[in-house]
VEXLUM-650168 format. One line per 8 residues: number of its first residue (from 1); their letters; for each residue x, y, z of C-alpha. Coordinates in pm, 1 decimal, m for minus. Example, Ala and Ser with C-alpha at 12.3 -4.5 7.8 and 13.67 -1.06 7.14 Angstrom:
1) as) 1230.0 m450.0 780.0 ~ 1367.0 m106.0 714.0;
***
This chain:
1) xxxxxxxx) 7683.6 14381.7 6383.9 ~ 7833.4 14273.3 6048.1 ~ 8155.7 14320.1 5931.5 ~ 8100.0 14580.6 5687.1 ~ 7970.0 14820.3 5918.4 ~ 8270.9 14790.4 6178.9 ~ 8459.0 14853.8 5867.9 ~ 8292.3 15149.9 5817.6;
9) xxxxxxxx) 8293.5 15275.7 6119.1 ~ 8676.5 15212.6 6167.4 ~ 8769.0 15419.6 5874.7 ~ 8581.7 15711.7 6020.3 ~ 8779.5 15739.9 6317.4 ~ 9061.8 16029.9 6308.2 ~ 9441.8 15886.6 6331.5 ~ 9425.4 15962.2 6737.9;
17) xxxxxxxx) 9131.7 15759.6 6786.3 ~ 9304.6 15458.9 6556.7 ~ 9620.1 15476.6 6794.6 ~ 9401.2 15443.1 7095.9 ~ 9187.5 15136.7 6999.3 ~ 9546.2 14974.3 6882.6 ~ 9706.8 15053.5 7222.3 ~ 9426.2 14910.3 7375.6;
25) xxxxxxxx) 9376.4 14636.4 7217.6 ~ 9773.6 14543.0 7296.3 ~ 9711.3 14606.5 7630.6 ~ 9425.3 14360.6 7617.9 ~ 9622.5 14113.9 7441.9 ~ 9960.1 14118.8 7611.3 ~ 9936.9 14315.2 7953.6 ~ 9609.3 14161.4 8080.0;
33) xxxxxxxx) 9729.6 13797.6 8033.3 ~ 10072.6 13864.9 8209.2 ~ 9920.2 14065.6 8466.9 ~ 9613.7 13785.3 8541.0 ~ 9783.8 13499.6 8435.9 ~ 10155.9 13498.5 8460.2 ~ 10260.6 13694.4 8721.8 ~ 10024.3 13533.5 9004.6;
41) xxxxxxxx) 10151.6 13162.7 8932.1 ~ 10512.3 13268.7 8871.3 ~ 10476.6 13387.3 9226.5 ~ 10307.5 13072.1 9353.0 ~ 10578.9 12883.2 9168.7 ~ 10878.2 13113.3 9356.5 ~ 10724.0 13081.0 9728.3 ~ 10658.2 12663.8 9651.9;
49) xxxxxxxx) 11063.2 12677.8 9522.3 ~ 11131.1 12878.6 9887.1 ~ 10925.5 12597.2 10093.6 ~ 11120.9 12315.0 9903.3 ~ 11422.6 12484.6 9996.3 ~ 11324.9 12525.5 10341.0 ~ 11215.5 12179.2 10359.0 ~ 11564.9 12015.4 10202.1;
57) xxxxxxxx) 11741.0 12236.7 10451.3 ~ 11525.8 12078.1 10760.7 ~ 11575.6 11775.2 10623.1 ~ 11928.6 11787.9 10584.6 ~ 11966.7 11920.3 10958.6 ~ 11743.6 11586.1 11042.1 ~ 12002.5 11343.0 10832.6 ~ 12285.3 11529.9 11017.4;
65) xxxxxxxx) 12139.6 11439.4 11382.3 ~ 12000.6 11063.6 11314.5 ~ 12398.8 11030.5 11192.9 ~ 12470.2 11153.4 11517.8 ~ 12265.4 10945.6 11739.0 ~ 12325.4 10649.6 11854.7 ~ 12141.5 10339.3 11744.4 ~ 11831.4 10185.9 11891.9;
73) xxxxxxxx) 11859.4 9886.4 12112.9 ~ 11686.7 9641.0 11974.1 ~ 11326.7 9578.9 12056.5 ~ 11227.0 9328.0 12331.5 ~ 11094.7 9034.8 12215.2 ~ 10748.2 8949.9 12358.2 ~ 10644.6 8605.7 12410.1 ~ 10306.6 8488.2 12473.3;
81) xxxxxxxx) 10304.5 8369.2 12801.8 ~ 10185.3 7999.4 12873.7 ~ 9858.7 7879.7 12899.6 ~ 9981.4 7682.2 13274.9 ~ 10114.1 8024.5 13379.0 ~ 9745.4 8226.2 13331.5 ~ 9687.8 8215.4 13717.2 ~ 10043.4 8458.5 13727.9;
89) xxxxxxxx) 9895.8 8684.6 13457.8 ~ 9553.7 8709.0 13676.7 ~ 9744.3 8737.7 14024.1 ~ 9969.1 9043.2 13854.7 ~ 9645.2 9226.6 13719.1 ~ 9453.7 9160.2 14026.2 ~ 9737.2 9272.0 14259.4 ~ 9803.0 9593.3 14003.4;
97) xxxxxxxx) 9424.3 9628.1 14068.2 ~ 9450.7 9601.6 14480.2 ~ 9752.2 9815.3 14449.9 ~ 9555.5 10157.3 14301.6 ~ 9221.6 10053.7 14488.1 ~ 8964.6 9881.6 14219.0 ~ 8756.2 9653.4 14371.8 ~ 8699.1 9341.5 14128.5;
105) xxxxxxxx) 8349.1 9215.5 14115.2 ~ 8452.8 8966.1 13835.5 ~ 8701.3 8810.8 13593.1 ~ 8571.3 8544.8 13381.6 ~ 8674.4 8365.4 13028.5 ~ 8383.0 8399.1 12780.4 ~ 8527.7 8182.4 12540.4 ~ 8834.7 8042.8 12453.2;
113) xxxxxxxx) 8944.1 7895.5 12095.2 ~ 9266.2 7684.5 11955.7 ~ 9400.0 7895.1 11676.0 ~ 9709.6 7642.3 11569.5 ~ 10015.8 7684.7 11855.1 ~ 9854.1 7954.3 12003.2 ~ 9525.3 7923.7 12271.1 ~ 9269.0 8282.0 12210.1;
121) xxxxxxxx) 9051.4 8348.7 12552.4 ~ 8872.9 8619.6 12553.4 ~ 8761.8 8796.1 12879.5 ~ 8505.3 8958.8 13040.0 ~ 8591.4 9169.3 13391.9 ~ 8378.6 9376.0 13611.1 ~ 8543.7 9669.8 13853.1 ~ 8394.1 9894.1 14076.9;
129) xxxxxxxx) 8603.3 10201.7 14067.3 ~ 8638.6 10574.3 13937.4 ~ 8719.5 10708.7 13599.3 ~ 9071.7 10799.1 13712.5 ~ 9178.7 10442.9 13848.9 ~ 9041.8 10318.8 13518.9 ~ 9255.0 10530.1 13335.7 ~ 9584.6 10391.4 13514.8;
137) xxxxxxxx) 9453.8 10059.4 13533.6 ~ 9442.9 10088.0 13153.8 ~ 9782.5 10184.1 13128.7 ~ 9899.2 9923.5 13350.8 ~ 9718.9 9655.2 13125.6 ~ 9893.8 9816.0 12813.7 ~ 10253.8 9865.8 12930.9 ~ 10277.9 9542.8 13145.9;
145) xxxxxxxx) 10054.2 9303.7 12932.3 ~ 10100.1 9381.3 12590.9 ~ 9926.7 9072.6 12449.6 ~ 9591.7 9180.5 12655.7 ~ 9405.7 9323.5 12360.4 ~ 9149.7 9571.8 12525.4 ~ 8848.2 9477.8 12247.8 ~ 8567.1 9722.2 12402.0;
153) xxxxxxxx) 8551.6 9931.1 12740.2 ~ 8222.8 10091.5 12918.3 ~ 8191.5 10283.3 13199.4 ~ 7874.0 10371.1 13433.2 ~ 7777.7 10502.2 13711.2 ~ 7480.9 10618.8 13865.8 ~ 7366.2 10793.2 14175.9 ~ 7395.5 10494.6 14421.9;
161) xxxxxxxx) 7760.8 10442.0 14341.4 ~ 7881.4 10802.4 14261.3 ~ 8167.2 10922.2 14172.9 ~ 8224.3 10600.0 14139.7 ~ 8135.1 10284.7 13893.2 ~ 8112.7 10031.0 13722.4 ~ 8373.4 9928.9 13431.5 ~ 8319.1 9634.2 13167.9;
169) xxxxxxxx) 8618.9 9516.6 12970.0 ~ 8631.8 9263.8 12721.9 ~ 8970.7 9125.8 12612.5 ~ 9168.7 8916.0 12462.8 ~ 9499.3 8737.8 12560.0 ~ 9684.2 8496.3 12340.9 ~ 9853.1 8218.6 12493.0 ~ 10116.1 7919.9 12429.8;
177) xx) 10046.6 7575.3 12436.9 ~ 10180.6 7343.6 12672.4;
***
């Protein structure tokens, strides 16, 4: 359609029709961008403010109660235990083992490397036991030895043995020079 003829067709239309087509079109230019535009992100804008509020009052109550508390004793330092005193680390982990009824089929050093003041050995043991006793052996091995990296775990059992089976943990401990 060409100008002209929009023209034309404008200047036909009675005074009432005119005033229609210019409300309109002010609707369409002001209403419809408030109402699509403006209105749903001022009210995104006012619930985020809310949530910031809510979040600097929690975090306010948070400061108030670390002020409160009383410090942290300091950490325990852990020491690597020495390389003449590995027999004690295997006699605790074997007894902890006794103690919740794993039976050892073996503990052996796969390989063991010099890494400056420090001895690496890693560590390959076999236990006959149930998913259970593995789990607290595990937790044993983390609380009490904390420098006996577990590096993989695997489990099996089959109908011979069941519900019991077999466990295969390689490790690593660090340990001191003499």
């Amino acid at each position: 359609m060409d100008i002209k003829a929009l023209t034309e067709r404008v200047r036909k239309l009675s005074a009432r029709e005119k005033a229609i087509t210019a409300l309109t079109a002010a609707v369409a230019v002001f209403v419809a961008p408030y109402l699509f535009l403006y209105s749903p992100s001022s009210k995104a804008l006012e619930a985020k403010k809310q949530a910031l509020g809510s979040i600097e009052k929690d975090v306010s109550i948070l400061d108030e109660t670390v002020k409160t508390q009383a410090p942290l004793p300091p950490a325990p330092s852990m020491s690597l235990p020495h390389a003449d005193d590995l027999g004690g680390m295997f006699m605790s982990i074997s007894a902890e083992a006794t103690r919740l009824g794993i039976g050892f089929i073996s503990m052996a050093p796969e390989s063991v490397t010099e890494k400056g003041a420090f001895t690496e050995m890693r560590l390959k043991i076999e236990l006959r036991l149930r998913y259970r006793e593995l789990f607290d052996f595990i937790g044993y091995l983390t609380a009490k030895h904390r420098l006996f990296l577990i590096e993989s775990l695997s489990f099996e059992t089959n109908d011979a043995v069941y519900p019991s089976g077999i466990a295969v943990i390689k490790a690593v401990t660090y340990l001191k020079k003499k």
